[in-house]
C-alpha positions as a printed Julia matrix, in Angstrom:
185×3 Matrix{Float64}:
 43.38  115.64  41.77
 40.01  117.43  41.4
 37.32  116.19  44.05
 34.15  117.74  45.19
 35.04  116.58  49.05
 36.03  119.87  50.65
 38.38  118.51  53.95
 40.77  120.23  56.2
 44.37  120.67  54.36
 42.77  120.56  50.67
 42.2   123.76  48.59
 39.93  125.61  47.64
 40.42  127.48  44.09
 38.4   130.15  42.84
 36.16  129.05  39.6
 37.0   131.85  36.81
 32.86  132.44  37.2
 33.33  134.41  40.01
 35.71  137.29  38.47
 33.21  139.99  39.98
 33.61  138.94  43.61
 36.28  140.79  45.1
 36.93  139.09  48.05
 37.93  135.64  46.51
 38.26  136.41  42.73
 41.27  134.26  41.82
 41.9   133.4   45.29
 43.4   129.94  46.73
 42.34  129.14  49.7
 43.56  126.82  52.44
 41.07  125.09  54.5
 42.13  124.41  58.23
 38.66  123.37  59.27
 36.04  121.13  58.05
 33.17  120.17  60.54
 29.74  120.16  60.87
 29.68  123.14  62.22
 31.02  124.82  58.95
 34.23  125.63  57.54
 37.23  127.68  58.09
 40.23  128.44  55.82
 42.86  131.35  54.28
 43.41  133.46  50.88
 46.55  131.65  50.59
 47.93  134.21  47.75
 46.62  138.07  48.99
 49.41  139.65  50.62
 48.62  142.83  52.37
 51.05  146.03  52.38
 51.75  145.1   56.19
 54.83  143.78  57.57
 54.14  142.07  61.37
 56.46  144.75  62.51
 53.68  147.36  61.17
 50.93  145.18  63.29
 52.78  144.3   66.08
 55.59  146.66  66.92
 57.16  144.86  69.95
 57.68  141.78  67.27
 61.04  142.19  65.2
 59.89  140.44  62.36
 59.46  141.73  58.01
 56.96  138.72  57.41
 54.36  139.44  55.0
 51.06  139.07  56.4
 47.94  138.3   53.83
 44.62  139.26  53.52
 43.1   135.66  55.25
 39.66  136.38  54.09
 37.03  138.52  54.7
 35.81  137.76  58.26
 37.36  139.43  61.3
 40.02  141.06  59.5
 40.85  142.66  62.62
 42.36  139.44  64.14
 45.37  137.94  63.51
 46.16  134.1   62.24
 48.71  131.67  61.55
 49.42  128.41  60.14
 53.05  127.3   60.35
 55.36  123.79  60.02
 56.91  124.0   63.32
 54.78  122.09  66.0
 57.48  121.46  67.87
 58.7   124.67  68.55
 55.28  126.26  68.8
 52.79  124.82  71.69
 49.23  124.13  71.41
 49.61  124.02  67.8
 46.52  122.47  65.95
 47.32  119.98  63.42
 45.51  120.52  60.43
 47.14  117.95  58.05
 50.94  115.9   57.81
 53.16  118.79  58.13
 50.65  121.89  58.55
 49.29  123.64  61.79
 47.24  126.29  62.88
 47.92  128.84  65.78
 49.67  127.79  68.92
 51.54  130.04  72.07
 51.51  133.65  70.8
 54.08  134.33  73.53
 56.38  131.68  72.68
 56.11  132.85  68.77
 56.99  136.08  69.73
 60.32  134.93  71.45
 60.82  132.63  68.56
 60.56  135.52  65.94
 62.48  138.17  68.06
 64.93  135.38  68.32
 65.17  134.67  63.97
 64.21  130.92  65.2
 61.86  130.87  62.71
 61.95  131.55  58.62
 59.45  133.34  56.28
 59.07  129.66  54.67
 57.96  128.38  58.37
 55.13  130.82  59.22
 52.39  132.82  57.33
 50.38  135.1   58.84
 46.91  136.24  57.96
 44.06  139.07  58.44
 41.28  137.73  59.43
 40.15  134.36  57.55
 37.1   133.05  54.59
 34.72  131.29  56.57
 31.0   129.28  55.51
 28.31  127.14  57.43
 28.52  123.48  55.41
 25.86  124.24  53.6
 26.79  127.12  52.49
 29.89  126.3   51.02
 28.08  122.88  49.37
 25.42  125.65  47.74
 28.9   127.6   46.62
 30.35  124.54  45.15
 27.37  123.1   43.61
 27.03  126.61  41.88
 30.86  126.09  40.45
 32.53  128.69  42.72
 35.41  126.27  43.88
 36.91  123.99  42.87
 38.3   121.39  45.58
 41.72  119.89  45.0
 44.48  117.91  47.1
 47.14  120.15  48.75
 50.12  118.56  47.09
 52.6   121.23  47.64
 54.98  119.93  50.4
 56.04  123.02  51.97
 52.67  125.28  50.74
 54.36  128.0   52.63
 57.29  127.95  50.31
 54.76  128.16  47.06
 54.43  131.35  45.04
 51.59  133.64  45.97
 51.59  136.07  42.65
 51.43  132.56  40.38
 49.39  130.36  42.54
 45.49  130.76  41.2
 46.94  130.77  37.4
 49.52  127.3   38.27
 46.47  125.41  39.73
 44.62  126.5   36.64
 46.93  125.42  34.12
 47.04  121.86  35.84
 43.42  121.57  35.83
 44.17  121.49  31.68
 41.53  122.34  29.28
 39.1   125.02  29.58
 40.9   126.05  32.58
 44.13  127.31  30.97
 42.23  129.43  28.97
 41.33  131.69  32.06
 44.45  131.19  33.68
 46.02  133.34  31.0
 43.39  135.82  30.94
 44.31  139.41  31.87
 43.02  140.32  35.83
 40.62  142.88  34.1
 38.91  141.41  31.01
 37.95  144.92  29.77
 42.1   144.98  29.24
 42.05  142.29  26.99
């Protein structure tokens, strides 16, 4: 369901208009945050070249981690399902949370307690005051849309932007087919 009501735990999908903006062209993004004091989310389907292993050497763990966004790409994030094995986990809708004990996830992933479909970890994270994202949608940018994935850590990253496309129907399928480079076409 399309809405124009950017929450915490909804989407976020690229608009085909913005094709020259490399940070989010066809990007997904999961918000985690929606306040007044602006909003916070991640580039759901970016995956970097790094394994945590590569960040975080001490951590015996192949995990992908993604590009989150383009602020403080220094920093790592998560958002996971497991609450209860994770403390001081923030709940950011039914079955998704954000953060938690760092040095309880490290025992947890040195331990295999935890699955590549339970975690996701991130490089830094797309970020905008309120009104700033409001200008961005009003300008088509985004398009806002229920998370209806159940387990969106389980979902396809490489087919993501084009599968919310092709629900969206119309116009929209159009682009979702359309080659990364249009110059290629």
């Amino acid at each position: 369901m399309l809405t124009k009501n950017p929450t915490k735990g909804r989407l976020l999908v690229a608009e085909p208009s913005i094709l020259n903006d490399k940070a989010f062209n066809r990007s997904v993004i999961y918000l985690t945050e929606h306040s007044e004091d602006g909003c916070v989310g991640f580039i759901l389907n970016r995956p970097t070249k790094f394994v945590l292993n590569d960040l975080i050497p001490e951590i015996d763990c192949d995990f992908k981690v993604y590009n989150g966004g383009p602020v403080e790409q220094e920093n790592l994030y998560f958002i996971h399902n497991s609450p209860n094995l994770i403390p001081n986990s923030i709940q950011i809708d039914k079955n998704m949370y954000w953060g938690g004990d760092f040095e309880t996830l490290n025992e947890l992933l040195n331990n295999n307690s935890l699955k590549a479909t339970d975690i996701r970890f991130f490089l830094g994270y797309a970020g905008w005051s309120v009104d700033q994202l409001k200008e961005e949608l009003n300008e088509s940018s985004w398009v806002v849309t229920e998370n209806k994935y159940p387990n969106l850590l389980q979902v396809n990253s490489a087919t993501l932007w084009k599968n919310q496309l092709m629900e969206f129907g119309g116009e929209y399928q159009i682009w979702a087919n359309a080659p990364k480079n249009p110059a290629l076409n």
